[in-house]
N, C-alpha and C positions, 0 to 999 in steps of 0.2 A: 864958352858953352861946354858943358858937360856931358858926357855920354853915359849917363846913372841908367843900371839896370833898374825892372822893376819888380820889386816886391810881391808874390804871388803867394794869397796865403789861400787856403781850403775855407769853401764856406760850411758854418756848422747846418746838421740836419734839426728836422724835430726834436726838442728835448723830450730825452726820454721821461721826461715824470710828467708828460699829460697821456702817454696810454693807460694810467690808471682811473683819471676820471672820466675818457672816454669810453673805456673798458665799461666801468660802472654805468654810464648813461646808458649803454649799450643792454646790458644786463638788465637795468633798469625796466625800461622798451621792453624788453622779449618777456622780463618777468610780468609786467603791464598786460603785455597781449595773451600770452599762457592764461593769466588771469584770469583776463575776460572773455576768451574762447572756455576756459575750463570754468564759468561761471553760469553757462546755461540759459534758456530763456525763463523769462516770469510773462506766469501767466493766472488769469482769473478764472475760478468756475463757480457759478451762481449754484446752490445749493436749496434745498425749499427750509430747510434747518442746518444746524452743523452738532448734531447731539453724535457723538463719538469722533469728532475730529479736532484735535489735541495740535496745535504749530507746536513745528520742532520736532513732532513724534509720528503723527501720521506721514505716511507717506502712500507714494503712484506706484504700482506695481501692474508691470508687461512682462507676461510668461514669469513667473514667478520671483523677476529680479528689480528691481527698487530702478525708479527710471524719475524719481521726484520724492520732493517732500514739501509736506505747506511748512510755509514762513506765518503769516499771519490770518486772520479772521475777522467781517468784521460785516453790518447788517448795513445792507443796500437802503437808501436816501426813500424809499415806499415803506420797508419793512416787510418785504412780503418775501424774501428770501437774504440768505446769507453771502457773502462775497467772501471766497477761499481764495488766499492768494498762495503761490504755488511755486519756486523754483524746480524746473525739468532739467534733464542730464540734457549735457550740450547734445548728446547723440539723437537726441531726439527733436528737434530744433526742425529738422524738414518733416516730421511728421507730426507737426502741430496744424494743419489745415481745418477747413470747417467742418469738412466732413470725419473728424476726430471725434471720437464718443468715451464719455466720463461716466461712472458710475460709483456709487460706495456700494463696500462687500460689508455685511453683517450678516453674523449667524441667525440661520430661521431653523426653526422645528414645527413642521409641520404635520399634520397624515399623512401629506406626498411625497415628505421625505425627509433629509436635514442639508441644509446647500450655506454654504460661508462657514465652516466646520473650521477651517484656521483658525479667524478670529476669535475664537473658543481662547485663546492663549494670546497670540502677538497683538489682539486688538484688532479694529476697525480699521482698513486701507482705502484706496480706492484702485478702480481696477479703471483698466484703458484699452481703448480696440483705435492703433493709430491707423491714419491714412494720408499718404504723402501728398504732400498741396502746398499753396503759398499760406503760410503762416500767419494766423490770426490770434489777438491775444485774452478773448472772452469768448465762453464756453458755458452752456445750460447743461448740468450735469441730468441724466436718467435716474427715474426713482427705481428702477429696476433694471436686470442686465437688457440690454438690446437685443431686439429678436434679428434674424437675417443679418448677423457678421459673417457666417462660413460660405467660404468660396468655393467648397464640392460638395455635391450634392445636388439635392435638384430641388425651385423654390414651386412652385403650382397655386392658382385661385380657384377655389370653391363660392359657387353663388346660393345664397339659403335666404328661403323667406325670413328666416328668424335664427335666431343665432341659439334659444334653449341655453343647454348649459356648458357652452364650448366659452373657453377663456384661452388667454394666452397663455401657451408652457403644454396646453391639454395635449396628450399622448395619440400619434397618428398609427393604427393598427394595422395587419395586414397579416391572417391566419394566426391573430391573438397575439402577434409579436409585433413590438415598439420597431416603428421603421424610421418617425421623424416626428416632429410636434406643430403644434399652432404658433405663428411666429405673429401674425397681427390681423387684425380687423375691424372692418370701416363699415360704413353705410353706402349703399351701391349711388349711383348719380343721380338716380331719380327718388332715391330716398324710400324705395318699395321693397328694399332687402336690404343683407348682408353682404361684403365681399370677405370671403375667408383668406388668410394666406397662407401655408405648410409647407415647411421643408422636409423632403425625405433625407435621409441620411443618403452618404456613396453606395454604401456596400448594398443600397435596396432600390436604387433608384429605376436599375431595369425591371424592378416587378411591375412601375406604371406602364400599362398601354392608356391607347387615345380610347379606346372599351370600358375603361379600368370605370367603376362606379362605387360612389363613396356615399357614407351612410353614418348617422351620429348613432354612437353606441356609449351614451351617456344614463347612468340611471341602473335602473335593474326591473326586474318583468316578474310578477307574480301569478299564477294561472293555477287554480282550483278548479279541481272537477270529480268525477265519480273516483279517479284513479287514484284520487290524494292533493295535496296542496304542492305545486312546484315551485321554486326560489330559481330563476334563471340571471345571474348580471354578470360582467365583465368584471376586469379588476375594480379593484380597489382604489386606485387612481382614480381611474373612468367615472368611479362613482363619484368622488371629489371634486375633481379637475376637471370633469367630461370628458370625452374623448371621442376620434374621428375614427371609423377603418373603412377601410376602400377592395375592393374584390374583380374577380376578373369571372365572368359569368362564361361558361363554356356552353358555347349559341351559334346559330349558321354566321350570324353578322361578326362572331368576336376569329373568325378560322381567319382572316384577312387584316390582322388588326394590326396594328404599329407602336411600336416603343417611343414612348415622351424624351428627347435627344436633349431638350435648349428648355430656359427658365419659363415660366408663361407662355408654354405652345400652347396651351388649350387650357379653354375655361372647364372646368364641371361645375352639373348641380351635386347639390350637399340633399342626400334625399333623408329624410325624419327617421327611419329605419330599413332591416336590410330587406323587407317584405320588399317597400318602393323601388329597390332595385333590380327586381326580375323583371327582363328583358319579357317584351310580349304585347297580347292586346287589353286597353284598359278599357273595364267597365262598369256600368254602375248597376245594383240588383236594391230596388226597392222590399225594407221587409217593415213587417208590424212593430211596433215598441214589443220592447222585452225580448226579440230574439238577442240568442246569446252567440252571435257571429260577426257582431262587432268592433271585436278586439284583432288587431294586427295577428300576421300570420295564421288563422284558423284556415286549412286547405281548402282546394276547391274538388271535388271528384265528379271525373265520369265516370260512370259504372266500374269503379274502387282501382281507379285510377288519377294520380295526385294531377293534376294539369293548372292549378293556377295556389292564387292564396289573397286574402283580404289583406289589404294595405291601408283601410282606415274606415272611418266612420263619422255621418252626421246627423243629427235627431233634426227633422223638422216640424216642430211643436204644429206648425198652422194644419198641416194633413196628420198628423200624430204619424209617422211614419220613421223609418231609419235610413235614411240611404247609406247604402255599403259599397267604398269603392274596394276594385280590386281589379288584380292581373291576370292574364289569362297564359301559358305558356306559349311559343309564337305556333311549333307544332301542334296546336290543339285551337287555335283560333277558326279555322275553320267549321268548327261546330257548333262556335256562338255565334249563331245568326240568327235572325227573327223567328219566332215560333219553339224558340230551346227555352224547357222549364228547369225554375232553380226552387228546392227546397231547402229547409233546414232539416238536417238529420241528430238524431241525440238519443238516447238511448233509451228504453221505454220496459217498466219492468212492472211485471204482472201476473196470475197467476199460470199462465202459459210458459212462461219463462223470459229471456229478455233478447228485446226486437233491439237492433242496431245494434250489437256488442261489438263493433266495429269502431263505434263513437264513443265507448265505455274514458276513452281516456281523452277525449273533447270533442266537443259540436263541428260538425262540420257543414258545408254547403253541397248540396248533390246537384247534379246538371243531366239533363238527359235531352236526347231530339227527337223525333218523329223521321222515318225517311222520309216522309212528304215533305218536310220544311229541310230538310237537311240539302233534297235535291235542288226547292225551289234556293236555297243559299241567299234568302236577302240579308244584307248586313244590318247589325243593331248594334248598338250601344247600353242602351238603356234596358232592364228587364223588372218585372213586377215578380215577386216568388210569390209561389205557391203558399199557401196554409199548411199544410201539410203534402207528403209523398203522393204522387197523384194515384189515381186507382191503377192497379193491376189490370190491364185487358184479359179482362173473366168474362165479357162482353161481346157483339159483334154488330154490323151494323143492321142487321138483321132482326135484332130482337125487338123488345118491347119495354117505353119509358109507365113508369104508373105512379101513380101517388097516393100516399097511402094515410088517413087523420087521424088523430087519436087526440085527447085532454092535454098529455103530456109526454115529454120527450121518454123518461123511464133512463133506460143506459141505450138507446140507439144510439149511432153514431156513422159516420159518413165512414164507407171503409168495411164494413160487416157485411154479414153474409147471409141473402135471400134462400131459405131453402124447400124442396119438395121430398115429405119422407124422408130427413134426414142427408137429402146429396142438395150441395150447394147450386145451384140454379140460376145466380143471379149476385147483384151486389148491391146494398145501399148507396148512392151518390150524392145523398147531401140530406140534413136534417136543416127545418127551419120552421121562425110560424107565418101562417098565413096574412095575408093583408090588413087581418083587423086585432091580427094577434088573437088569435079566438081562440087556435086549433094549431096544433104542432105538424108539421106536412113533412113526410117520408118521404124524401126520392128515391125509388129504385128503378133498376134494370134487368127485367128477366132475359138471360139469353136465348137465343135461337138454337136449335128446334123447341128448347124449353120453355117459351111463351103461349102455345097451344095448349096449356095445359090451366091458363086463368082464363078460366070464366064467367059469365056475369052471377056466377050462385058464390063463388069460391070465397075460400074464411081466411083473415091471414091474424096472426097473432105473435105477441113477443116472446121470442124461446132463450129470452136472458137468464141465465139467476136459478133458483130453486124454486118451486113452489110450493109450502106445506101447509097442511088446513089440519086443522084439531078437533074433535068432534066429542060430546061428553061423553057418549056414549060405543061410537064407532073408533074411538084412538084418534092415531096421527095417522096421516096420507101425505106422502111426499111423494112430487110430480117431477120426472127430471127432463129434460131432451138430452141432444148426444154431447160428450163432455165437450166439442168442439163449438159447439153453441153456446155453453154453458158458460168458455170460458171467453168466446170471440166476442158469441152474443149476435143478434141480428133478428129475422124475423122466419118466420113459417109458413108455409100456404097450402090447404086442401083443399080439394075441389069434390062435391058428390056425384051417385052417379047419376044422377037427373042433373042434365045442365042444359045451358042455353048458349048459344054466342055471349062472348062479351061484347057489351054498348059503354059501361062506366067506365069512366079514366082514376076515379076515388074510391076507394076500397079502406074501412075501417082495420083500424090495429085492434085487436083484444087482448086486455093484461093475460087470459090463458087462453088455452082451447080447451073445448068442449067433448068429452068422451065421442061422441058417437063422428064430429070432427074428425079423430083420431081412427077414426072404423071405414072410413069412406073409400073404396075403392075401386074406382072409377078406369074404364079402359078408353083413353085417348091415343090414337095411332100419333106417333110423331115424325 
């Protein structure tokens, strides 16, 4: 038996010539994955056409840098839109969610401006507002940019019976400066209005208070009168586009008022103009057809003090009437209460010279009270105006009502002036005709003490006008009374001096008086 050592040899390792096609598979792999990480998602966006988008050329742009391109094109199985297909940069891959918004940009020229002014040169894009979400891969692209993407700023609802001429984009004003615009608008729930939506910009949004009241300034406003024709509108836009501004009325209610903080704290109404927005009492003043106080904004005066203004108007054909709504100021509500007259006032020109030149540059509304209705304070709403200014108390309750017939009215008039000898005595209160329309009937009112001075003999006649008479052989003869007659107009009264008590209430008018009329000089103690 032998004692043989043994044989100890090294075992070999890997040969080295398979790290190079391991190397490669390796390479292979990582180049694989680089690939398909740097390959991006695809995705679809439904389009209603696809006229300026070009595969291969258009492309996605976020903040002005290329975040996609379409690959292909091609018309959805209805036909009623296009299917964009789309490679996105991988980096955008977590902001592919649903609530992602797609748009194309194309240049417009419009009056309200020029917007997509790129595509003048590089062509039609599409533009993108991402939001990070779980990733979906079809998309309804917008015919227009989307309103409500910015996250500063503040968004607000307006509620309006009618939406007029406000559109999406329409310019949000505030002291004639663009503060934010119209971002969108629905139909309210019950379907009996609008809901408006508006964003203010940042740098404006502490001008809203929970006060703040908003007013469509859409259009433009024409108003003729004695003083000329005036052109009143806002911009240019406004007129276009429509537009919204909203105002902070400086009122006992607005000294405690609060800054809009958070999106949707408070609804407003959207009021038709900025008349409807003064804070106050509203009411309504019945006038005839034809007054000219119809129109939005004509003031309101208490003895030539502005206290309110017309905020609109409705014709109600069955009573032939205009009802006029309007505002009252809140400090002046207390003297629209039952028993307060409202006229129309406007200017009135004649040979005397011209009444109301207060009103020479438009119609206004006059309001006046009685202290007796003023004390008693019942509230009212509703009010009937007057025909005209009521009479001046030239009157007292003291005196004497008469009436007075004649064929024909002539120029009396309700408002002129009763006189004795030339001094005004009295006032005409009302011309009309009698029950069978026979006879035209004079109201007057002689005042007190100057009522003892009609008679049952006494003569009354009209002292309007001139009176001339021609004679063939005597010439002209022309009659005047005092220029204040002449040019008011109204009537005359002489009494002889044989008299009696007055018994009659009807006392005839005569187109003149009679010489010896004019001779009578009678002593009545007053």
């Amino acid at each position: 038996m032998s004692n043989a050592t043994p044989k100890v040899e090294n075992k070999r390792g890997i040969n080295p010539i398979w790290f190079f096609p391991v190397a490669a598979v390796s390479i292979g792999l990582w180049l694989l994955y680089t690939s398909i990480m740097a390959r991006g998602s695809y995705i679809t966006i439904n389009f209603r056409n696809a006229d300026g988008i070009t595969p291969g050329k258009t492309t996605v742009i976020y903040k002005g840098t290329i975040v996609g391109r379409v690959k292909d094109t091609e018309l959805n199985k209805d036909l009623s839109s296009v299917a964009v297909h789309i490679e996105m940069s991988p980096q955008m891959k977590n902001y592919l969610s649903k609530d992602t918004k797609f748009w194309l940009v194309s240049p417009t020229v419009n009056l309200s401006g020029i917007s997509g002014l790129s595509t003048i040169i590089s062509g039609k894009f599409i533009n993108m507002f991402p939001v990070k979400g779980k990733a979906v891969k079809v998309f309804n692209a917008f015919e227009e940019p989307p309103r409500g993407l910015r996250k500063d700023g503040l968004y607000v609802k307006l509620h309006s019976k009618k939406l007029d001429s406000v559109s999406i984009g329409s310019p949000i004003y505030f002291n004639k400066v663009q503060v934010g615009e119209v971002t969108n608008f629905d139909l309210d729930m019950d379907g009996n209005g609008v809901e408006v939506t508006i964003f203010i910009e940042e740098n404006y949004r502490n001008l809203l208070l929970t006060t703040s009241r908003f007013y469509n300034v859409s259009g433009f406003e024409l108003d003729a009168s004695l003083a000329g024709v005036k052109v009143q509108s806002d911009s240019l836009i406004s007129i276009i586009k429509g537009g919204i501004a909203f105002v902070n009325h400086e009122s006992e209610e607005n000294k405690n008022n609060q800054k809009v903080t958070t999106n949707f704290e408070k609804k407003y109404t959207l009021y038709p103009s900025y008349a409807h927005t003064v804070p106050g009492k509203k009411i309504k003043v019945i006038f005839p057809l034809g007054s000219a106080v119809a129109k939005e904004k004509t003031p309101i005066k208490f003895r030539n003090i502005n206290i309110g203004v017309v905020t609109g108007s409705e014709v109600d054909r069955n009573k032939a009437q205009l009802l006029v709504e309007a505002t009252i100021k809140k400090e002046f509500e207390n003297i629209i209460v039952k028993g307060a007259k409202f006229w129309e006032v406007k200017p009135k020109i004649s040979l005397k010279g011209i009444d109301n030149l207060d009103a020479i540059t438009g119609n206004y509304i006059a309001v006046d009270i009685s202290r007796y209705n003023f004390k008693k304070s019942k509230p009212a709403g509703t009010f009937t105006a007057l025909a005209q200014a009521p009479l001046k108390e030239v009157h007292n309750k003291y005196g004497t009502h008469l009436n007075l017939f004649s064929s024909r009215r002539n120029s009396l008039a309700k408002g002129q002036g009763v006189y004795y000898r030339g001094v005004q005595v009295g006032v005409i209160t009302d011309v009309r005709l009698n029950t069978r329309a026979k006879n035209v009937i004079t109201e007057i009112f002689i005042n007190s003490p100057y009522h003892k001075l009609v008679k049952e003999e006494t003569k009354f006649w009209n002292t309007s006008g001139v009176d001339v008479e021609f004679g063939l052989f005597s010439g002209a003869k022309i009659s005047t009374q005092s220029i204040e007659s002449i040019l008011s107009g109204g009537v005359e009264f002489a009494t002889p001096e044989k008299f009696s008590m007055r018994k009659k209430q009807y006392f005839q008018v005569h187109k003149k008086a009679q010489e010896e009329w004019l001779e009578w000089t009678p002593i009545i103690n007053l």
